[in-house]
C-alpha positions as CSV (number, residue, x, y, z in Angstrom):
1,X,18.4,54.0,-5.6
2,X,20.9,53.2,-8.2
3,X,19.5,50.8,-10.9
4,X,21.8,47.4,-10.9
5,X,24.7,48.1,-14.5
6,X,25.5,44.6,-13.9
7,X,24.3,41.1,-13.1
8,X,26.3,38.0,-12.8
9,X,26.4,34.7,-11.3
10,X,29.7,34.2,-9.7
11,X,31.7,32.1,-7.5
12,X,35.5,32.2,-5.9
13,X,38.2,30.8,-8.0
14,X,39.8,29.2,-5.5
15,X,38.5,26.2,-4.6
16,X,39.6,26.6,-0.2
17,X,37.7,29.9,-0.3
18,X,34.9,28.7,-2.4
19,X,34.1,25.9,0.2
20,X,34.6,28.5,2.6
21,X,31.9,30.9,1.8
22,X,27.9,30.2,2.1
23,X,27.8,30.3,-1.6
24,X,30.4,30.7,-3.9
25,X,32.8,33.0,-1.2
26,X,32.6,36.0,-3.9
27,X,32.5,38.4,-0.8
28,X,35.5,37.4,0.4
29,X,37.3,37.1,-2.7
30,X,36.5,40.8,-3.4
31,X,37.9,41.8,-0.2
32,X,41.3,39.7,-0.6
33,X,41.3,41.4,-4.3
34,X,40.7,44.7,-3.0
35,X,43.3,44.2,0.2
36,X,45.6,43.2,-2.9
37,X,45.4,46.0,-5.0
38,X,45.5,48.4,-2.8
39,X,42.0,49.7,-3.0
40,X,41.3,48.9,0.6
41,X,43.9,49.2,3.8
42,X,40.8,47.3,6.0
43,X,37.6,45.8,5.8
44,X,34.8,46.0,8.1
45,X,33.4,42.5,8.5
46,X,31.6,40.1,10.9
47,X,33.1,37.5,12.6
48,X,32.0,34.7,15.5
49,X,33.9,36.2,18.8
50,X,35.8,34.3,19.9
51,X,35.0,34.2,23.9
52,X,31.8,33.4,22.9
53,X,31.4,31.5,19.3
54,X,27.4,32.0,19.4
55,X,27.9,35.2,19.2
56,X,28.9,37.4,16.0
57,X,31.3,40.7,16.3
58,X,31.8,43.6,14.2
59,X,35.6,43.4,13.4
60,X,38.1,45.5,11.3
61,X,40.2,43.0,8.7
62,X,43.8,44.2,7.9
63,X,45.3,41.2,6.7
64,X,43.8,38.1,4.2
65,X,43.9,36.0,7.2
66,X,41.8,38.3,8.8
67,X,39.3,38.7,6.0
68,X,39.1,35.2,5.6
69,X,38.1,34.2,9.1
70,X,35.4,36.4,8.5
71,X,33.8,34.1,5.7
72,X,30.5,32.5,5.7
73,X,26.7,34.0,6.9
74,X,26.2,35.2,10.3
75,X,22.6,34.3,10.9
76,X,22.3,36.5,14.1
77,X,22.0,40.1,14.9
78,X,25.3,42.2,15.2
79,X,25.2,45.5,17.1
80,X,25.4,48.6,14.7
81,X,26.0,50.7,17.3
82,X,29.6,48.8,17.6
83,X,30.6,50.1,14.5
84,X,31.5,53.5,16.7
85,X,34.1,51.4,18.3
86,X,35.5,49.4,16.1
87,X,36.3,52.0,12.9
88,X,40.0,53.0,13.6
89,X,40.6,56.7,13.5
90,X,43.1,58.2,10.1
91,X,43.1,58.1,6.6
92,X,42.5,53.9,6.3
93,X,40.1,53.3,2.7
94,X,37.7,51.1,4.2
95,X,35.4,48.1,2.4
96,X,32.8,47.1,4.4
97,X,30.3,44.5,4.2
98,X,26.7,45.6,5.2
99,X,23.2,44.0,5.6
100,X,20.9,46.3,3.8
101,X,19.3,47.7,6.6
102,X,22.8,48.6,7.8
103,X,23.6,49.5,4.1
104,X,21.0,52.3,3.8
105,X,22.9,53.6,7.1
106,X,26.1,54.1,4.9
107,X,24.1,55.5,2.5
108,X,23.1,58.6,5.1
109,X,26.8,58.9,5.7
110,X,27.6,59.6,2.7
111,X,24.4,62.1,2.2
112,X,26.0,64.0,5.0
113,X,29.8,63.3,4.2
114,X,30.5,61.7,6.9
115,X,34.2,60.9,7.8
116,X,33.4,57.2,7.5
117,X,32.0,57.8,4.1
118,X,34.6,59.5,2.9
119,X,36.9,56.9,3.4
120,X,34.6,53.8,2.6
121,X,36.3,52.5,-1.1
122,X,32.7,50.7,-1.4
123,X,29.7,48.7,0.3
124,X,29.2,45.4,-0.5
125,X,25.9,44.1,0.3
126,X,24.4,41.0,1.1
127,X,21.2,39.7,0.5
128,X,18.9,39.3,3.5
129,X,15.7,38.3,4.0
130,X,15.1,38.7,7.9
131,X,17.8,38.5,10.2
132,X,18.0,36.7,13.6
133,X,18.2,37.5,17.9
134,X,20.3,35.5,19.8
135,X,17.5,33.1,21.3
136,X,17.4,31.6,17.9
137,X,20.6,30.4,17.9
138,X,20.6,29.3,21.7
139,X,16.9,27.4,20.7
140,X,19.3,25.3,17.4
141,X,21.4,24.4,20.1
142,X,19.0,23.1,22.6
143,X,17.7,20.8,19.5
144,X,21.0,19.6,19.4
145,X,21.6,19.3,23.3
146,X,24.6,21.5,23.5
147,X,25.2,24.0,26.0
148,X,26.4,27.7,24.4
149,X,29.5,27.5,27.0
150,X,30.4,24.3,25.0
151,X,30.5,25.5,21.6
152,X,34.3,26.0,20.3
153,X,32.8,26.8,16.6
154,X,29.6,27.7,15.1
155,X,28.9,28.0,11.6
156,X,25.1,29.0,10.4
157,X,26.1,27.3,6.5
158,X,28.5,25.0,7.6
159,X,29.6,22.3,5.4
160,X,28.9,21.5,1.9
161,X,27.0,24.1,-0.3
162,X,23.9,24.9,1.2
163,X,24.9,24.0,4.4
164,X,23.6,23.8,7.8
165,X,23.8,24.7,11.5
166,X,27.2,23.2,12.1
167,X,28.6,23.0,15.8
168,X,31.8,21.7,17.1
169,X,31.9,21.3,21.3
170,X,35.2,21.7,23.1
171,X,35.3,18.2,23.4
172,X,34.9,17.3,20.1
173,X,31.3,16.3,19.3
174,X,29.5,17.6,16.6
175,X,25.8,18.7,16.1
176,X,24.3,20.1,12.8
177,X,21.3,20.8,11.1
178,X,20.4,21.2,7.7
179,X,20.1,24.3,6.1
180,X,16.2,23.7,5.0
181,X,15.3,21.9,8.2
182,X,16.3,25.3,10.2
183,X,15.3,28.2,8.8
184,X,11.6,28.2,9.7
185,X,12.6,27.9,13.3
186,X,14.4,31.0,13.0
187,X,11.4,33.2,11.4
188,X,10.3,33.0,15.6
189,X,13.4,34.5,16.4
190,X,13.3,37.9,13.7
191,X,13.1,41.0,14.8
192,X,10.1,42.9,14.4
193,X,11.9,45.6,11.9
194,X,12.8,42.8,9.2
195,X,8.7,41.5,9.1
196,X,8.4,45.4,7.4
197,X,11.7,45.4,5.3
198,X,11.2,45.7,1.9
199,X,14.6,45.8,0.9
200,X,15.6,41.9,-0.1
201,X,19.0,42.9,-2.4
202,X,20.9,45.9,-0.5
203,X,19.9,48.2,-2.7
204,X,22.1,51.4,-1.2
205,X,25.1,48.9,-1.6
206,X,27.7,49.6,-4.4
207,X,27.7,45.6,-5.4
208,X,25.0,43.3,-4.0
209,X,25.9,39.8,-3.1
210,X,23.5,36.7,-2.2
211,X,22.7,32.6,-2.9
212,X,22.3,31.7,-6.6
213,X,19.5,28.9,-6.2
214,X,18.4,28.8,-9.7
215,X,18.6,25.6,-11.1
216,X,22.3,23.2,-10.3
217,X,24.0,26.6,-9.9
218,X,25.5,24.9,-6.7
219,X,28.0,27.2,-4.5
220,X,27.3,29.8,-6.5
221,X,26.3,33.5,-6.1
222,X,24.2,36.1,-7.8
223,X,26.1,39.0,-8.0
224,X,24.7,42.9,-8.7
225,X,27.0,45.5,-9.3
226,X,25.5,49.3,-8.9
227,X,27.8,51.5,-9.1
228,X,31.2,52.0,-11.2
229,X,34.5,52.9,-9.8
């Protein structure tokens, strides 16, 4: 494990993608960045699918659009195994965005050279201290009395910095929950493997990304940078 050469707090300089993100949109600012320079041709990122909003999908970004519809927390669990589907075949330089369970998986890639290590630019990681199953988020949205066939969007930090459990229905009501009033709920709903985890900052990632809640740092993130270019 690499120590951390760098730690920051940080947040997005522009304000839409700022409000955007769960705390500061730094991720997604270092993809756009990265798309822009050239660094990256795609990112690999996770994004609500959309036949089914309460459900998160691994996805490969090309365009800032793309990477931008990606933003915010997915508290719920996103098949690995997808990944095998969804990394295009060539000579694309991939970013990708990792929990750090899935972030250590990377890491063996590259221990074996891997094709998809060889052509991942970097690893961002993000900070994660259990993740969710799906009956966690169906059990938020009986609290709010909305079936999951209703749901046109989802967002787990919806709204103002820190956010909530924000739901929009296809016929235009809205349900949320506050950030703080949810999350207990959802330590029912973690997988066995996260109770044992003892890795909090994505420590195999290249640059480590998670909420800044020290002090009135407000929509901001605590950035860790590892490695260097």
């Amino acid at each position: 494990i690499a120590p951390y050469r760098s730690l920051s707090q940080a947040h997005a300089t522009d304000p839409v993608i700022r409000a955007a993100g769960s705390a500061g949109g730094v991720v997604t600012a270092l993809l756009l960045s990265a798309l822009e320079q050239g660094l990256i041709d795609a990112a690999l990122v996770v994004e609500n699918d959309a036949s089914d909003p309460t459900r998160p999908r691994l996805t490969v970004a090309r365009t800032p659009e793309a990477i931008c519809a990606a933003a915010q927390s997915k508290y719920c669990l996103a098949p690995v195994n997808s990944f095998l589907d969804q990394i295009p075949e060539g000579n694309d330089r991939l970013g990708i965005v990792a929990l750090p369970c899935q972030a250590h998986g990377f890491q063996l890639a590259r221990s074996l050279n891997l094709d998809i290590a060889r052509r991942t630019t970097f690893v961002i990681g993000i900070f994660c201290g259990f993740n969710v199953k799906h009956e966690g988020t169906t059990y938020l949205l009986r609290k709010l009395g909305i079936r999951s066939e209703e749901v046109a969007t989802l967002e787990h930090r919806g709204g103002p910095w820190h956010g909530g459990f924000r739901v929009v229905t296809r016929d235009g009501r809205e349900g949320f929950i506050a950030k703080h009033q949810y999350t207990y709920v959802l330590l029912m709903y973690a997988p066995e493997g996260c109770w044992y985890c003892p890795d909090l900052a994505a420590e195999f990632a290249d640059v480590s990304v998670g909420d800044y809640w020290v002090g009135d740092a407000r929509g901001c993130s605590m950035v860790i940078g590892r490695t260097v270019a």
